[in-house]
MMTF fields as JSON, N, C-alpha, C and O atoms, coordinates in Angstrom:
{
  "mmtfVersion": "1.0.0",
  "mmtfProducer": "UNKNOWN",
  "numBonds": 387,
  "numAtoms": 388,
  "numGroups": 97,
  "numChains": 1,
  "numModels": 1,
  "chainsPerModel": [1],
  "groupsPerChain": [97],
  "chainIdList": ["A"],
  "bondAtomList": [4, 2, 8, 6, 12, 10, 16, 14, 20, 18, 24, 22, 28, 26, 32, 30, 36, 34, 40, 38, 44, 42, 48, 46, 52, 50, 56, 54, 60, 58, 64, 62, 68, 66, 72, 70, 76, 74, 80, 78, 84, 82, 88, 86, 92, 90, 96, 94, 100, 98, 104, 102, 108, 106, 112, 110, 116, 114, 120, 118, 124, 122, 128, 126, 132, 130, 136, 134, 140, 138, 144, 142, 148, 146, 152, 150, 156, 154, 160, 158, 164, 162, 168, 166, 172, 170, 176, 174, 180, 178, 184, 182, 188, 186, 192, 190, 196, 194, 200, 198, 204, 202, 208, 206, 212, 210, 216, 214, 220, 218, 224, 222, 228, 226, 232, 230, 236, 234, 240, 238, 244, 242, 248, 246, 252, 250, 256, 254, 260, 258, 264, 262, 268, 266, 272, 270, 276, 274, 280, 278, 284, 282, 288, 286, 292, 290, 296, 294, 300, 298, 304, 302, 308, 306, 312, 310, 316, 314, 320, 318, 324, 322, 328, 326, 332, 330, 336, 334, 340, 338, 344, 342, 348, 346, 352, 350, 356, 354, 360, 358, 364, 362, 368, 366, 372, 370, 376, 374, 380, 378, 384, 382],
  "bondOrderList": [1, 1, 1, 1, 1, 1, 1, 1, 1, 1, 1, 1, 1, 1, 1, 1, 1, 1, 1, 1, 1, 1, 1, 1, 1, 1, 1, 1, 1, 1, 1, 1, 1, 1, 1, 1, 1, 1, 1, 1, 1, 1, 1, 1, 1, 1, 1, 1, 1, 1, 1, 1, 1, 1, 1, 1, 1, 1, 1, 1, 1, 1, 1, 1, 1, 1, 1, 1, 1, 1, 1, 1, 1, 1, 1, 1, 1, 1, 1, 1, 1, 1, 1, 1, 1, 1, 1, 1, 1, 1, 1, 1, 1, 1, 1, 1],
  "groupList": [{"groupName": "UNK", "atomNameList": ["N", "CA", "C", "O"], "elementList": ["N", "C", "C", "O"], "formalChargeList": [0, 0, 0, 0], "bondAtomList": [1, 0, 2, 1, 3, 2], "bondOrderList": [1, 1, 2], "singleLetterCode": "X", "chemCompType": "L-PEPTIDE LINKING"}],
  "groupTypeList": [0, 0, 0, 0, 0, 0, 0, 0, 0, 0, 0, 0, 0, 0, 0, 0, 0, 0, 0, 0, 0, 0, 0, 0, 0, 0, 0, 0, 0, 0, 0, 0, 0, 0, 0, 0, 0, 0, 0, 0, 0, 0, 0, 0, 0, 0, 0, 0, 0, 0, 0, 0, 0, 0, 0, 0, 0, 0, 0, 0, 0, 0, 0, 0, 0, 0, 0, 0, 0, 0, 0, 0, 0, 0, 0, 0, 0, 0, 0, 0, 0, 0, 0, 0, 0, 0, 0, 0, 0, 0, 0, 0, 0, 0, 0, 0, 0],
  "groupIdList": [1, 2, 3, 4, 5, 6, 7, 8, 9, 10, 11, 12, 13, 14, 15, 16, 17, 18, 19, 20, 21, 22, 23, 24, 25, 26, 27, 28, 29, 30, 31, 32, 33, 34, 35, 36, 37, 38, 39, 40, 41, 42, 43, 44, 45, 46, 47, 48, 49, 50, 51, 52, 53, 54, 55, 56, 57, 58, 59, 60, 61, 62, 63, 64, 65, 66, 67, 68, 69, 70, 71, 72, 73, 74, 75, 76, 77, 78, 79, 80, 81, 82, 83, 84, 85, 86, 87, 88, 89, 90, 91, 92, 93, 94, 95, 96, 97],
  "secStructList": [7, 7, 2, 2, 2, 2, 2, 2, 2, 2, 2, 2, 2, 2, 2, 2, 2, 2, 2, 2, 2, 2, 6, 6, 1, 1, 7, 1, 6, 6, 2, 2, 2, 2, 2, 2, 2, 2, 2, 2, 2, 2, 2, 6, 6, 6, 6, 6, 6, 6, 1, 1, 1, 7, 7, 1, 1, 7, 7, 2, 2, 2, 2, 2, 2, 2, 2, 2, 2, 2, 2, 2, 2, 2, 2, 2, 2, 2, 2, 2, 2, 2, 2, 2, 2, 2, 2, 2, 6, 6, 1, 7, 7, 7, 7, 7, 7],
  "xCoordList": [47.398, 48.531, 48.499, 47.429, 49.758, 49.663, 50.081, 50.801, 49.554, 49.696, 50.495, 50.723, 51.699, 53.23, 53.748, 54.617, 53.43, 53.743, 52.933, 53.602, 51.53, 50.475, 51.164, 51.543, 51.369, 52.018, 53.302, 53.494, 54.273, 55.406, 55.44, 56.179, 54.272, 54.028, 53.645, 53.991, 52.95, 51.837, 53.517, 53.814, 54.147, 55.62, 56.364, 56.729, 56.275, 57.113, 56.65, 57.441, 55.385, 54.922, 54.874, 55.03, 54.567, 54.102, 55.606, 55.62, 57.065, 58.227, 58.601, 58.845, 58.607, 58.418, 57.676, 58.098, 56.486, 55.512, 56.301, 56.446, 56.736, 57.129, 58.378, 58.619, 59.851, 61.059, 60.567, 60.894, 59.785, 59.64, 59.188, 59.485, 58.461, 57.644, 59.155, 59.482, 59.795, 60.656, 61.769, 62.526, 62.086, 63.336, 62.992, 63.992, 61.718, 61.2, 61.443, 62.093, 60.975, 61.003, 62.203, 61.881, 63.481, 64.684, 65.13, 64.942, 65.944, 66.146, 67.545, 68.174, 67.728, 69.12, 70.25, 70.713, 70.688, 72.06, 71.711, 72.626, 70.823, 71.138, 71.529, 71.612, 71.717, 71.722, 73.292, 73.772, 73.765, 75.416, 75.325, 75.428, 75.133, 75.477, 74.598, 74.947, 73.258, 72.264, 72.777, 72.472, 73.561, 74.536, 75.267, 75.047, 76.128, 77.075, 76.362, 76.818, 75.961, 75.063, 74.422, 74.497, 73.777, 73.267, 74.315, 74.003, 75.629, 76.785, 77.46, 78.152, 77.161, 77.438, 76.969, 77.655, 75.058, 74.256, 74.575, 73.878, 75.212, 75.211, 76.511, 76.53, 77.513, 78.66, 78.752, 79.526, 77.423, 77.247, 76.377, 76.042, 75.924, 75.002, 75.664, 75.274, 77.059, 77.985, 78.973, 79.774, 78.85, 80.12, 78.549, 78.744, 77.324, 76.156, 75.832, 75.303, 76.261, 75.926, 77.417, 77.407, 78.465, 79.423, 79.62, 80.166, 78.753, 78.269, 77.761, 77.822, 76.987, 75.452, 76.104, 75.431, 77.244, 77.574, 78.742, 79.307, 79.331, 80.898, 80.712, 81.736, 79.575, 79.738, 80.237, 80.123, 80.897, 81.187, 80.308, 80.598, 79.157, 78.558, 77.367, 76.475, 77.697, 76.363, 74.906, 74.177, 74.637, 72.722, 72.1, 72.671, 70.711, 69.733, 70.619, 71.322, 70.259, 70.507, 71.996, 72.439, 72.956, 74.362, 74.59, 75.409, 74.042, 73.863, 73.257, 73.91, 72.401, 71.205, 72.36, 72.329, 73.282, 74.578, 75.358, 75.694, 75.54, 76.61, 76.5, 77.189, 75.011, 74.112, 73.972, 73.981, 73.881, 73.654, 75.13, 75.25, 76.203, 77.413, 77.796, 78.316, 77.517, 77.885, 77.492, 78.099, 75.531, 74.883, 75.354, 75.309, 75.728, 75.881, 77.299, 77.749, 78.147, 79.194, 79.029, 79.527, 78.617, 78.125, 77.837, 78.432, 77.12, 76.013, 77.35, 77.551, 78.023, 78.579, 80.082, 80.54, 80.48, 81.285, 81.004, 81.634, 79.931, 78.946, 78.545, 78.752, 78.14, 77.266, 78.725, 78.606, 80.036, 81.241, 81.53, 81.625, 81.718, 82.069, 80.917, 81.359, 79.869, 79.133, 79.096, 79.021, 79.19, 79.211, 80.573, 80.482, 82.007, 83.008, 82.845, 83.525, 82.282, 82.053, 81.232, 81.795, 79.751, 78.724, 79.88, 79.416, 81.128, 81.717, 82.326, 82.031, 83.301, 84.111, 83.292, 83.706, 82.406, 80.953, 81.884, 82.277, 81.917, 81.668, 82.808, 82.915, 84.091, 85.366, 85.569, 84.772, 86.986, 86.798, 87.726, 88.269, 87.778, 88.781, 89.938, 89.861, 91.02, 92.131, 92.284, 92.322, 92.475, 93.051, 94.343, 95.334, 94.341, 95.67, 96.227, 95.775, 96.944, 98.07, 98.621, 99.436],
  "yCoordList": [-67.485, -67.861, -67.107, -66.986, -66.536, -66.068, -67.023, -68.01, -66.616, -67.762, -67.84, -68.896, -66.855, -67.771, -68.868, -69.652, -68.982, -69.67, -71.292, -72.325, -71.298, -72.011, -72.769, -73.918, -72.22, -72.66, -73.686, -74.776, -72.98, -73.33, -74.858, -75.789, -74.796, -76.14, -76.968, -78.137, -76.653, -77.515, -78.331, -79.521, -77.512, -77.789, -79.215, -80.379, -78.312, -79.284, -80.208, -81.08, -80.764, -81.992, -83.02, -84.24, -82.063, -83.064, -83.789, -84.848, -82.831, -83.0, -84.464, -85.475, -84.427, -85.418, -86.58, -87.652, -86.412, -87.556, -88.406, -89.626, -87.443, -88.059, -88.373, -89.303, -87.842, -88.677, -89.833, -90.979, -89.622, -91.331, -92.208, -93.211, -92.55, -92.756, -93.532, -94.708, -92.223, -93.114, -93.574, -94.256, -93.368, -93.902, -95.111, -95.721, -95.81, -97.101, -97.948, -98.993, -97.504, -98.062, -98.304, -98.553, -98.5, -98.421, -99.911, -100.27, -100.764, -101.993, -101.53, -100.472, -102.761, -102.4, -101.907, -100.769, -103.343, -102.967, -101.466, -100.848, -101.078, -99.221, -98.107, -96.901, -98.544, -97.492, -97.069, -95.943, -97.953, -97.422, -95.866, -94.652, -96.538, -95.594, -94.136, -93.111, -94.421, -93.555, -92.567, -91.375, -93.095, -92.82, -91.443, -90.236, -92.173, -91.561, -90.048, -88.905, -90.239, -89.059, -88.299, -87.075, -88.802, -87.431, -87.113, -86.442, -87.561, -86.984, -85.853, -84.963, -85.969, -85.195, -84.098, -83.164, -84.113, -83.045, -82.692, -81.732, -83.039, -82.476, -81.319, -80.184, -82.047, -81.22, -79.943, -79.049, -79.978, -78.587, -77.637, -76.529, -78.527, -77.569, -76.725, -75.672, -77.597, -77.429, -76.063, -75.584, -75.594, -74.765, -73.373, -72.165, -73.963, -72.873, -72.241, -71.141, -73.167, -72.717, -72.089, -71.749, -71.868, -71.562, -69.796, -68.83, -70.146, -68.523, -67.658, -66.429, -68.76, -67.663, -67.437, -66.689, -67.815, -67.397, -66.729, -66.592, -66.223, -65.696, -63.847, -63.163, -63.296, -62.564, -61.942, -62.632, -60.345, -60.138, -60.04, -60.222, -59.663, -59.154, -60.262, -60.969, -60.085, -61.283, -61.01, -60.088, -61.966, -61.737, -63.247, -64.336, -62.897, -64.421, -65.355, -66.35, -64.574, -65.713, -66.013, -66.39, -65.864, -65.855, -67.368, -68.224, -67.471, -67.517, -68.986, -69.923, -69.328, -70.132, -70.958, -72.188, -70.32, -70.281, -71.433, -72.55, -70.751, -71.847, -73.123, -74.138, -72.712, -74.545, -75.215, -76.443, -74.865, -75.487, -75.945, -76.748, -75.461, -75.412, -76.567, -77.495, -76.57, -77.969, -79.101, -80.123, -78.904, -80.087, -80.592, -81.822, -80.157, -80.872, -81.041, -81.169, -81.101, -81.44, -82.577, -83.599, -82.672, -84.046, -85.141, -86.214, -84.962, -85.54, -85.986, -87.17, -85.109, -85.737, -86.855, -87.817, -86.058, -87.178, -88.831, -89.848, -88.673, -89.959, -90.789, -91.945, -90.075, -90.392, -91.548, -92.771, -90.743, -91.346, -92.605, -93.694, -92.53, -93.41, -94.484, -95.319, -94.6, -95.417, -96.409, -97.621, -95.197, -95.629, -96.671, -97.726, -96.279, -96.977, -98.131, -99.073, -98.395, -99.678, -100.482, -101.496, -100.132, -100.822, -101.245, -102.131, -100.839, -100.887, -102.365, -103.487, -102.003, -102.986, -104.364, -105.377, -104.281, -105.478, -106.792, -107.938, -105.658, -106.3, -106.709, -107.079, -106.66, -106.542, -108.278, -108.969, -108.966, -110.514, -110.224, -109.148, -111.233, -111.487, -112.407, -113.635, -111.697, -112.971, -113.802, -113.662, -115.253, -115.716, -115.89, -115.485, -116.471, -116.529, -118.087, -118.863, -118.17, -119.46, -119.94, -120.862],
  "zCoordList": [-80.56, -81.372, -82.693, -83.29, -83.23, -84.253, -85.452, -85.3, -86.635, -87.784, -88.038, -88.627, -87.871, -88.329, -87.034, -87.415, -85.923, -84.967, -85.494, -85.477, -85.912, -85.745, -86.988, -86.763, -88.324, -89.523, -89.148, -89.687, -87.925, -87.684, -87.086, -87.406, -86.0, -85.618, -86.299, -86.124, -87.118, -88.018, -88.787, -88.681, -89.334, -90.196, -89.228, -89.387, -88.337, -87.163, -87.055, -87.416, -86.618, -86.205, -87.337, -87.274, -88.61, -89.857, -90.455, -91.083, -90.051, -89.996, -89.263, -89.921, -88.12, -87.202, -87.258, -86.823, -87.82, -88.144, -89.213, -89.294, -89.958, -91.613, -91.508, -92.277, -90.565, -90.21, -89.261, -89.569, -88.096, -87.867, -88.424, -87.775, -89.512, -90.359, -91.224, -91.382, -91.638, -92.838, -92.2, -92.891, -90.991, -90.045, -89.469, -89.091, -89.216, -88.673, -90.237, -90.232, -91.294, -92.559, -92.788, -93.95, -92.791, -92.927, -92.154, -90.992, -93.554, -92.84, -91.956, -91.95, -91.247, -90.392, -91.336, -91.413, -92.243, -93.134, -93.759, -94.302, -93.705, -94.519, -92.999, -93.23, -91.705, -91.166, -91.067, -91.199, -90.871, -90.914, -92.387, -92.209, -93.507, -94.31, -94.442, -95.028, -93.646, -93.44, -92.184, -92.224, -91.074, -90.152, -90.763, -90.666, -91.359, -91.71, -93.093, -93.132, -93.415, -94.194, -93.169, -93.277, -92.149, -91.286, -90.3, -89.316, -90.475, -89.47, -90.404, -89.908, -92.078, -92.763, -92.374, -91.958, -92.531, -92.401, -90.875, -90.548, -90.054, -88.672, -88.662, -88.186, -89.342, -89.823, -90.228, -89.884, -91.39, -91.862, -91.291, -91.71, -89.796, -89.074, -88.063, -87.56, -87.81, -86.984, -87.479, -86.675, -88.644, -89.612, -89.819, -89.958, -89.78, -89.89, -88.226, -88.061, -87.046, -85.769, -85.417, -84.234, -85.926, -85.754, -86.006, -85.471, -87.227, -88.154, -87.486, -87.496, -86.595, -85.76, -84.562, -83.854, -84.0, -82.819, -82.887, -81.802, -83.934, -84.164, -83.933, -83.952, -83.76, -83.292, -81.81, -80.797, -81.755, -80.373, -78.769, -77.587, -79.523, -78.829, -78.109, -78.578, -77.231, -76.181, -76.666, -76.3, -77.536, -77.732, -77.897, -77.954, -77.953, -77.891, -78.867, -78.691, -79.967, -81.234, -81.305, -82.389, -80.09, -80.416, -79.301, -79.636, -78.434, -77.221, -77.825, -77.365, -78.546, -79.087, -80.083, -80.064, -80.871, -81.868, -81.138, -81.531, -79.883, -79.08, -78.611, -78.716, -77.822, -77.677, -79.034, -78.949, -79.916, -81.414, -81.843, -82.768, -81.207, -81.805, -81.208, -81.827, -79.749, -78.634, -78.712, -78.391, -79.525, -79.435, -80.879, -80.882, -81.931, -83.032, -82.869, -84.008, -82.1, -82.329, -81.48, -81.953, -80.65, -79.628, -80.703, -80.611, -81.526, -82.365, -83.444, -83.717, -83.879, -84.486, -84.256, -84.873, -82.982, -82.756, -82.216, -82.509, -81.412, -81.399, -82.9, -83.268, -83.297, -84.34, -85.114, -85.18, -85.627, -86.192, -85.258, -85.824, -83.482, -82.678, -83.134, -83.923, -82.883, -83.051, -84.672, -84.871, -85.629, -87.326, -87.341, -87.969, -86.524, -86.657, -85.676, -86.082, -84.673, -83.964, -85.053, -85.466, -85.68, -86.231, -87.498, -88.216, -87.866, -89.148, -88.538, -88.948, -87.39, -86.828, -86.886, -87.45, -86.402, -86.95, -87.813, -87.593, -89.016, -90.292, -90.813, -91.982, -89.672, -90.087, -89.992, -89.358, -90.862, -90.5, -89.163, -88.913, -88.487, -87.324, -87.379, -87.44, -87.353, -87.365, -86.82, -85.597, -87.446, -86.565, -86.14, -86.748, -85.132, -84.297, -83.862, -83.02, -84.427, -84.568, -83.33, -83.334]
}
């Protein structure tokens, strides 16, 4: 393994360790709005994977552009469907006469 690979994992896992870590810590009432902030950050991953694939020409990183382009748009329209049900929650209910 070379040390930028070995560095890369080391990043990754300690990444991972430390979002599950602070995502278990998180009472319920904060996830809606915690929701909705990483549908933000998915948004702008969505307008950055858009960048990487707008070229003409067929290559890895274009190709890599498009799966990134599909999966965060997945992510984010879920992510809103779900944030607006958990909202509906909290809505009162009429009654009916």
């Amino acid at each position: 393994m070379t040390s930028e690979l070995l560095s890369a994992l080391t990043v990754f896992v300690l990444a991972s360790f430390v979002g599950f870590e602070v995502i278990n810590k998180v009472p319920p009432t904060l996830h809606t709005p915690l929701m909705s902030g990483a549908n933000a950050i998915s948004g702008i991953a969505v307008v950055g994977a858009i960048l990487a694939a707008g070229p003409q020409s067929w290559t890895i990183p274009v190709g890599l552009g498009l799966i990134a382009v599909v999966l965060a748009t997945v992510n984010v329209v879920g992510g809103f469907l779900v944030t607006d049900r958990m909202l509906q929650m909290f809505k009162k209910k009429e009654i009916k006469a």
